[in-house]
N, C-alpha and C positions, 0 to 999 in steps of 0.2 A: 186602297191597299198600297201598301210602301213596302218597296221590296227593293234588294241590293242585286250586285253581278255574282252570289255565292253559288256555292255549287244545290246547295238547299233549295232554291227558287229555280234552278232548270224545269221543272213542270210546268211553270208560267210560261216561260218561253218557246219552251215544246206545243204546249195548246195552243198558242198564239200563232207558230209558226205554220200554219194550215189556213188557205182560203176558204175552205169549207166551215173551219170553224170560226172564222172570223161572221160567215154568213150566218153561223148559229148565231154570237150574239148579238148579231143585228136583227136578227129576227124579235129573239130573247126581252132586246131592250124597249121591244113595241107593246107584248103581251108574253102572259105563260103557255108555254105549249106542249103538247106530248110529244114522246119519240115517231109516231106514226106522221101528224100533222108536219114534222119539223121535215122527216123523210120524202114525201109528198114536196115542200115547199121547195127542195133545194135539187128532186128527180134523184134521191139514193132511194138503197133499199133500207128495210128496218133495222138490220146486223150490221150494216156497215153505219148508219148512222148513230144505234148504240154504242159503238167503239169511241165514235167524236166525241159523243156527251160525254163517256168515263175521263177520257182525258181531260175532258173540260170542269169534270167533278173535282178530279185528283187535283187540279191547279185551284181549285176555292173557288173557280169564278161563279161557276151556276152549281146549283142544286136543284135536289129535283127528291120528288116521294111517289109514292102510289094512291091516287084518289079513286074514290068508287062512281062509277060510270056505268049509267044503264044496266044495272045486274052485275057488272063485270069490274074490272080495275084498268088503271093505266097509267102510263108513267107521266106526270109532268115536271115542266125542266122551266127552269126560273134563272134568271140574271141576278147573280148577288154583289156583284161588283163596280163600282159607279168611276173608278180611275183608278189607275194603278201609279204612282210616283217612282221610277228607279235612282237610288243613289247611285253614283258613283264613286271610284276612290282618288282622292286626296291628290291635287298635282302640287302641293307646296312642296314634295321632295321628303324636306327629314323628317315632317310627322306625318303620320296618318291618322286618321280619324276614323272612330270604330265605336261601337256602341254594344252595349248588353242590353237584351230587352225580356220584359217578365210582361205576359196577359195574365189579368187578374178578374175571375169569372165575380160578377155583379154578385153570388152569393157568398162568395170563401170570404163574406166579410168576421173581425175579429172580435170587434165591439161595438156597441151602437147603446143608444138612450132617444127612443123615440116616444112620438106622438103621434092619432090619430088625425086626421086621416093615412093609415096606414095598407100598408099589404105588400107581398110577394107574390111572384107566381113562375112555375116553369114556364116552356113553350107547349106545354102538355096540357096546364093547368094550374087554378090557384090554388097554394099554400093554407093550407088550414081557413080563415075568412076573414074578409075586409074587415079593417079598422080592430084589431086585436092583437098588440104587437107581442104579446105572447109568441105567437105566431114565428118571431121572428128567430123564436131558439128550437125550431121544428127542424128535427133531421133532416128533413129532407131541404131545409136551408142553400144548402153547398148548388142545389142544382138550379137554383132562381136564375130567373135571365131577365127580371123586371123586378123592380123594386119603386116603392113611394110611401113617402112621412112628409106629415103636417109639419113637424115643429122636431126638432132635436137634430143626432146628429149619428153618422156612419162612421166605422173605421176600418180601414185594411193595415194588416202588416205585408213586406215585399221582402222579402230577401236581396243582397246587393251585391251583386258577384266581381265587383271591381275587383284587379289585384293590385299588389304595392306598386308593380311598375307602371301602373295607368295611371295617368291625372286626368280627373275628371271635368270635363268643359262645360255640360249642358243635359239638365235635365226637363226630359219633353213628355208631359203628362196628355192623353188623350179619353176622353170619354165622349158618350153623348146622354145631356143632361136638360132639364127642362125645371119646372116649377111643379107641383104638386095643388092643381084645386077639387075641390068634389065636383065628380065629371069631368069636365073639360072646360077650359077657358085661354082663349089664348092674350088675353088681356087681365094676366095675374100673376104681378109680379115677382120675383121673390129673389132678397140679397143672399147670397148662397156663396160662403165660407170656406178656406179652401186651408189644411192645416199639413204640412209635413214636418214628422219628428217634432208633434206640440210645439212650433213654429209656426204664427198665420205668415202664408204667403201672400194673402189677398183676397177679395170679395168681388164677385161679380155677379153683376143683377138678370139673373133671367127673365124676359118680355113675358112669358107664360105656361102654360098646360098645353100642348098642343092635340086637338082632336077635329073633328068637321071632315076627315081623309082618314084613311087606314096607312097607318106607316107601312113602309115596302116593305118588310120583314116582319111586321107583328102578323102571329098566325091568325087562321081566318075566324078561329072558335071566340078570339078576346071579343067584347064589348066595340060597338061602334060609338059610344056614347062616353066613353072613359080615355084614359092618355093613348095617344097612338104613337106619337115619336118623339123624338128631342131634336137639341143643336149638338152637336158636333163642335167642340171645344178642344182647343190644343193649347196647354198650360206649359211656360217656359222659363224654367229658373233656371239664372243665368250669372254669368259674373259679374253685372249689371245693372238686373235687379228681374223680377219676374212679371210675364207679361201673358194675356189670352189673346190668341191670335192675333200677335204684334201687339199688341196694346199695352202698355207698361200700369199694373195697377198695382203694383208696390215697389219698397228699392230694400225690398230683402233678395239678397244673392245665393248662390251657391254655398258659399263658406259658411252662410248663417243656417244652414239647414241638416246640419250633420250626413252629409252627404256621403261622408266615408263610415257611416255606423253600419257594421255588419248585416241589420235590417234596420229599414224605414217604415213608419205608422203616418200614414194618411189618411185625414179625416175628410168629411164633405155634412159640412150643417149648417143649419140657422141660428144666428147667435140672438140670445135673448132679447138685444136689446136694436135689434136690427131695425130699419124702418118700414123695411119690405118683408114679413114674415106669410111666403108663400110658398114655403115647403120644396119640396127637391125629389124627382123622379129622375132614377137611372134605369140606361135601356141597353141590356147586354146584346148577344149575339144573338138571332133569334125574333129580334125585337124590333121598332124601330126603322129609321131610315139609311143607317151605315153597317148594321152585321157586324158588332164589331162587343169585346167588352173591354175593361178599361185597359189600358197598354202604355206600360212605364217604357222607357226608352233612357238611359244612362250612355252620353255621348262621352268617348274619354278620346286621348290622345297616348300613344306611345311610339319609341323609337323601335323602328324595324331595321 
């Protein structure tokens, strides 16, 4: 989680600012637990320790549902947070630095041209049935929180809310993304495409399929035998040239990307003629090992 000193993110701060809750998620970070158990471990009562949990809901960090127990139900409360990052603001003085940021859910994609092995699925469930990407103009599309294709390629459009007086520094792309094999394989490679405003920005080879674990957010109903999580990628175009986590895999810039087009189209494929064609799973909120779906970030600069 990357959060700023705004007045938007006080919930975080507030839930954090309690010993009590801090004991929550330490508790949190060992196992899932209900509100009863959690009560029990820290000597509250069950109303007073419901109150911690909501606060701790309302800031993202834990979540929590009702599972059925012994005839009855009860609430369990889960750790969805692995670090929180704070920016801070700007001490150069005459600029400061700010950013517009757009989450773009794994389904509101706009266009796509896939191949089998395919599918979607909510956190609820799969999407009409594997490997038929018919599938993937199913209304009910928009609510996917997992997606994966063999061969072809995704696209989103963003909206870009820079105004005239912002100059734009740094565009910071984040998802978590993996390879695509039947089943699972975490030794399958696959060179995976990265396109804004029909501009390649660059290629980067994902090691595999990851499965053998349940990713910390995929629900309990998915397949143990199919993708359970991704990596965690932070793509940076730059004035530069663009890079994945530090890594500089092209010297396409900022300038070259139409960065100032009232919206952006970003693709994620395999190109035909690629040497590693092993497909491309995305793992939105829900999913997964980071809770998270894809999140643009537009660093600008202006004068205050």
């Amino acid at each position: 989680m990357k959060i700023d000193i705004s007045d938007k993110h006080l919930p975080i701060y507030e839930a954090l600012a309690s010993n009590v809750r801090l004991k929550i998620i330490q508790l949190l970070s060992q196992q899932e637990m209900n509100i009863k158990d959690l009560a029990q471990s820290l000597e509250l009562s069950s109303p007073i320790m419901t109150m911690h949990v909501k606060k701790l809901e309302k800031a993202g960090l834990i979540s929590s549902e009702m599972v059925s127990s012994n005839g009855g139900t009860r609430k369990m409360c889960k750790l969805i947070t692995d670090s929180i990052e704070i920016d801070f603001p700007s001490k150069n003085g005459q600029f400061n630095r700010l950013y517009h940021e757009s989450i773009i859910s794994i389904g509101h994609y706009t266009d796509f041209d896939i191949e089998p092995t395919c599918g979607l699925a909510t956190t609820m469930k799969v999407i009409g049935m594997f490997d038929e990407p018919r599938f993937f103009l199913d209304a009910e599309r928009i609510n996917a929180k997992i997606l994966w294709f063999g061969n072809g390629y995704i696209e989103y459009k963003i909206a870009n809310f820079l105004l005239k007086s912002e100059k734009p520094a740094e565009l910071e792309i984040s998802l978590e993304i993996s390879s695509e094999a039947p089943s699972a394989n975490e030794n399958w490679p696959s060179d995976i495409s990265f396109y804004l405003n029909d501009c390649k920005i660059g290629t980067w080879t994902s090691p595999g399929d990851f499965g053998g674990k349940r990713g910390r957010f995929t629900p309990d109903w998915w397949w143990e035998e199919i993708n359970q999580y991704g990596l965690l990628k932070m793509l940076k175009v730059t004035p530069y040239g663009t890079f994945i986590d530090g890594h500089k895999i092209s010297d396409v810039t900022l300038d070259q990307v139409g960065v100032l087009n009232k919206q952006w189209k970003f693709r994620i494929g395999i190109e035909d003629d690629a040497e590693n064609i092993g497909g491309v799973t995305l793992f939105g909120a829900g999913f997964g090992n980071y809770n998270q779906d894809i999140v643009f970030r537009l660093y600008y600069e202006r004068y205050e």
